[in-house]
ZABA-788668 format. One record per residue (C-alpha): residue in one letter; x, y, z. Coordinates in steps of 0.5 Angstrom, whole numbers, padded with zeros to 4 digits, always signed. Example, Ala and Ser with C-alpha at 12.3 -4.5 7.8 and 13.67 -1.06 7.14 Angstrom:
<rs>
A+0025-0009+0016/S+0027-0002+0014/
</rs>
This chain:
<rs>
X-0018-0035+0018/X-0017-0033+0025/X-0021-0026+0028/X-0014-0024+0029/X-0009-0023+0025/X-0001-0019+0027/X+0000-0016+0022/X+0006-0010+0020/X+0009-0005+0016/X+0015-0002+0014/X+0017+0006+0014/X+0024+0007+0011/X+0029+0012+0009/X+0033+0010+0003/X+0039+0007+0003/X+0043+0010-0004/X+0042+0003-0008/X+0037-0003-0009/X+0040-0007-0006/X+0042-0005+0000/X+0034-0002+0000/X+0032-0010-0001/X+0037-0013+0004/X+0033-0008+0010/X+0027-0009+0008/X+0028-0017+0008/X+0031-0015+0015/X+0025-0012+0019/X+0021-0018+0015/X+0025-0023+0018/X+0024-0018+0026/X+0016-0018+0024/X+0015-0025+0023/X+0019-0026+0029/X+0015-0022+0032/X+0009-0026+0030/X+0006-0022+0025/X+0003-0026+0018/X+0003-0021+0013/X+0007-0015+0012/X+0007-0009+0007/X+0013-0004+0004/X+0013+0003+0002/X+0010+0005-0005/X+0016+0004-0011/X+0020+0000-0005/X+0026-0002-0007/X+0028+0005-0011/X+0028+0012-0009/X+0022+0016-0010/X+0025+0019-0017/X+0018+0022-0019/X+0022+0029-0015/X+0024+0030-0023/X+0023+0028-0030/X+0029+0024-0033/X+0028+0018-0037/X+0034+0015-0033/X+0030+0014-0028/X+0027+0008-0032/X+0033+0004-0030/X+0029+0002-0023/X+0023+0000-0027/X+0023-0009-0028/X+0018-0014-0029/X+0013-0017-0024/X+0012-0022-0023/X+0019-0024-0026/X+0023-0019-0024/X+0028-0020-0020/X+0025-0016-0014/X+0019-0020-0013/X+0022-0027-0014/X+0027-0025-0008/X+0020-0023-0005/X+0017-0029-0007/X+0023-0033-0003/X+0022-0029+0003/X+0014-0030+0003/X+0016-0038+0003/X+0022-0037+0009/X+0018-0032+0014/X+0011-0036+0013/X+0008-0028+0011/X+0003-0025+0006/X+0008-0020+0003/X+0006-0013+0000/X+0011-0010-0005/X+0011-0004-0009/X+0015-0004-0014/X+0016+0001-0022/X+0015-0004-0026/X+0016-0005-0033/X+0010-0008-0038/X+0014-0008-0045/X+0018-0002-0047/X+0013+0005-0047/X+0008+0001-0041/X+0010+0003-0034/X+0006+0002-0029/X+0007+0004-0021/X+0004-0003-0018/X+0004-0007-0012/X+0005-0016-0013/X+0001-0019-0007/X+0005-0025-0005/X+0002-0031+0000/X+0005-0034+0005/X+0008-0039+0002/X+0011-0036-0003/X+0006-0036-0009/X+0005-0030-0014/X-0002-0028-0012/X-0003-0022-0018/X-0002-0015-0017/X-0005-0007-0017/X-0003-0002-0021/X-0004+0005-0019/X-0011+0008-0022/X-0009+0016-0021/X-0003+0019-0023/X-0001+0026-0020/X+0003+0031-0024/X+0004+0037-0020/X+0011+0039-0017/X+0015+0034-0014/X+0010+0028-0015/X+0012+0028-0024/X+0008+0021-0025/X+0005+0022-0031/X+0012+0022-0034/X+0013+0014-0032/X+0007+0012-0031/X+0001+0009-0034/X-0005+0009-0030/X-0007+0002-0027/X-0012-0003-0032/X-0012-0008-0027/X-0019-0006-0023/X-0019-0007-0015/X-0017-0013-0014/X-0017-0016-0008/X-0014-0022-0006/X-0015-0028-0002/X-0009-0030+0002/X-0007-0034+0008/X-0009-0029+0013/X-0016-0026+0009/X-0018-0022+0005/X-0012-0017+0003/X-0013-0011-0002/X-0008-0005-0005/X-0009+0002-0006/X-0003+0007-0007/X-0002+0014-0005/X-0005+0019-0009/X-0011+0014-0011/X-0013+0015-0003/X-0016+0022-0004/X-0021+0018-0009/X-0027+0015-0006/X-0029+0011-0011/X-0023+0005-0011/X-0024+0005-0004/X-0032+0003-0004/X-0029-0002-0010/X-0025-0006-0005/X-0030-0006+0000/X-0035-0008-0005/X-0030-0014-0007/X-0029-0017+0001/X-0023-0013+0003/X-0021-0015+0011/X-0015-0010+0010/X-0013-0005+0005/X-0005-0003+0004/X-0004+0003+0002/X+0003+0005+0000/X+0006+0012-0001/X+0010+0017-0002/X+0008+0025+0001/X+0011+0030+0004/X+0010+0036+0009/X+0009+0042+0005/X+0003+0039+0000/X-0003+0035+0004/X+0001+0033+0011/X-0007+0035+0014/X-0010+0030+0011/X-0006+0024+0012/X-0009+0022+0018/X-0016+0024+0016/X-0017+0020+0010/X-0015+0014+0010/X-0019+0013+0018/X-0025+0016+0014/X-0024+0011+0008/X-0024+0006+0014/X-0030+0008+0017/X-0034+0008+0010/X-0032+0003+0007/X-0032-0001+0014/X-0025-0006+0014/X-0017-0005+0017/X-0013+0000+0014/X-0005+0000+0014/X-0002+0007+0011/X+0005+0007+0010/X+0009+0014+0008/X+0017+0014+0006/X+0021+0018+0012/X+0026+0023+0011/X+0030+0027+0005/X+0032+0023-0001/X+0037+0027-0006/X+0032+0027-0013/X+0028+0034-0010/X+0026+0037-0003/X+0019+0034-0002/X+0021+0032+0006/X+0017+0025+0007/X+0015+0025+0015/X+0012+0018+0016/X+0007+0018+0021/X+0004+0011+0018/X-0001+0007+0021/X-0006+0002+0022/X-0013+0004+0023/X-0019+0001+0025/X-0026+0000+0021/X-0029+0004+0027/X-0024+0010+0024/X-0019+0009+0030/X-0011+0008+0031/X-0009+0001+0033/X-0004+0003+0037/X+0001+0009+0037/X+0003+0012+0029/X+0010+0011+0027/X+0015+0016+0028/X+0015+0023+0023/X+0023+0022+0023/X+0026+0016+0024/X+0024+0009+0020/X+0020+0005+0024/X+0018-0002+0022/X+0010-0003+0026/X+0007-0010+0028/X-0001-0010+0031/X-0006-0015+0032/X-0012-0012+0028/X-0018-0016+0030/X-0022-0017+0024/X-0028-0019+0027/X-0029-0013+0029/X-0030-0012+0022/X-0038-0016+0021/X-0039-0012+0028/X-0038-0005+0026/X-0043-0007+0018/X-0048-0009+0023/X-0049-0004+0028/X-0047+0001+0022/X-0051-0002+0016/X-0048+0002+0011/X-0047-0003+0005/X-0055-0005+0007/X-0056+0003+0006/X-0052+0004+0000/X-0056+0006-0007/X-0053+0003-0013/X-0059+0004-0016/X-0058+0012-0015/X-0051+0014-0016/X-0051+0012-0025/X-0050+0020-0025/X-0043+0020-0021/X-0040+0017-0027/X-0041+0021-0032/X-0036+0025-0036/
</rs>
């Protein structure tokens, strides 16, 4: 693994159909990896609209198999063509009744190295999840890939700190976190959470928002996504609040040990004293 890694990230308005969804997202892959970049993540439930504006059992239509689907298994074969680390939110579909919203990890040779299920599920309007989906049972793996140590983190699991701590704890270089969130519920926060998880838990993060309208409901996703810095600071400008943008940076992830040894907050933590944090 070298110090510095290019890395990307995509933020798109939906097209209307998967396929045409997928055939854009493999497009900017091909342009990042161009660009040099060796690992690159999509938005949360990527290859889809965000249908959880609604319950409506249709919607279980969009909803296949990882790592067996047909998406990630075309993802697997982009991984092996463009030689990057891909990250891939998708709905997937267990066995009939078991739903998960989950993100496939693929290295850059095109191998299936495990997935994340999303751990909080939201069930407020415009964000109907508990209706599709089950929450993760997968823990917080973090995976071990051609440009180091990648994790995931989806969108509503970000107000929670203890997933964050958990892929620190585990290794993580840099930590995906794929969303979906609108301007009228939590636009505040957006650039104050994920820096702040960053600072504390001391490793890159990439903060991914879909852009635009969508015909299911009203939420109005405004991107602004991001890469972030173990030292909580941008790298690079954030992307548009409008326009789809694919972001290519160089994250130095030596500045990783840098920071844990000026900042020593793994050193100073007290495991010892936090049983109580959860308890029911």
């Amino acid at each position: 693994m070298t110090d510095v890694v290019r890395a990307a990230l995509v933020q798109a308005t939906w097209t209307g159909d998967t396929e045409s969804m997928i055939a854009k997202h493999e497009q900017h892959a091909r342009e990042a990896a161009r660009q040099g970049a060796r690992v690159i993540g999509f938005q949360e439930v990527f290859n889809a609209p965000y249908f959880c504006q609604v319950q409506d059992a249709e919607h279980y239509k969009w909803a296949e198999s990882v790592p067996d689907g047909p998406t990630v298994q075309r993802m697997q074969e982009l991984a092996r063509e463009t030689g990057m680390v891909i990250v891939v939110p998708v709905f997937e579909k267990e066995q009939s009744g078991f739903y998960f919203n989950t993100a496939a990890v693929i290295d850059a040779d095109g191998t299936f190295l495990g997935k994340y299920r999303k751990h909080h599920i939201p069930q407020v309007k415009g964000f109907w999840e508990k209706f599709y989906f089950k929450p993760g049972n997968l823990g917080w793996p973090v995976f071990d890939t051609a440009v180091g140590k990648v994790g995931v983190y989806i969108c509503y699991d970000r107000h929670f700190p203890e997933g964050w701590r958990a892929l620190g704890l585990a290794g993580a270089h840099l930590v995906y976190n794929p969303s979906a969130t609108h301007r009228g519920l939590s636009s505040y926060l957006w650039q104050l959470e994920q820096p702040a998880a960053a600072v504390a838990n001391e490793y890159f993060v990439a903060a991914i928002n879909r852009v635009g309208q969508e015909e299911y409901g009203d939420n109005d996703f405004y991107g602004t996504s991001y890469f972030v810095d173990p030292r909580g600071q941008f790298v690079g400008d954030v992307a548009s609040d409008k326009e789809e943008e694919l972001l290519v940076r160089d994250l130095d992830f030596g500045m990783i040990d840098e920071v844990r040894e000026q900042w020593a907050f793994y050193r100073d933590r007290r495991p010892d004293a936090y049983d109580g944090l959860v308890q029911p």
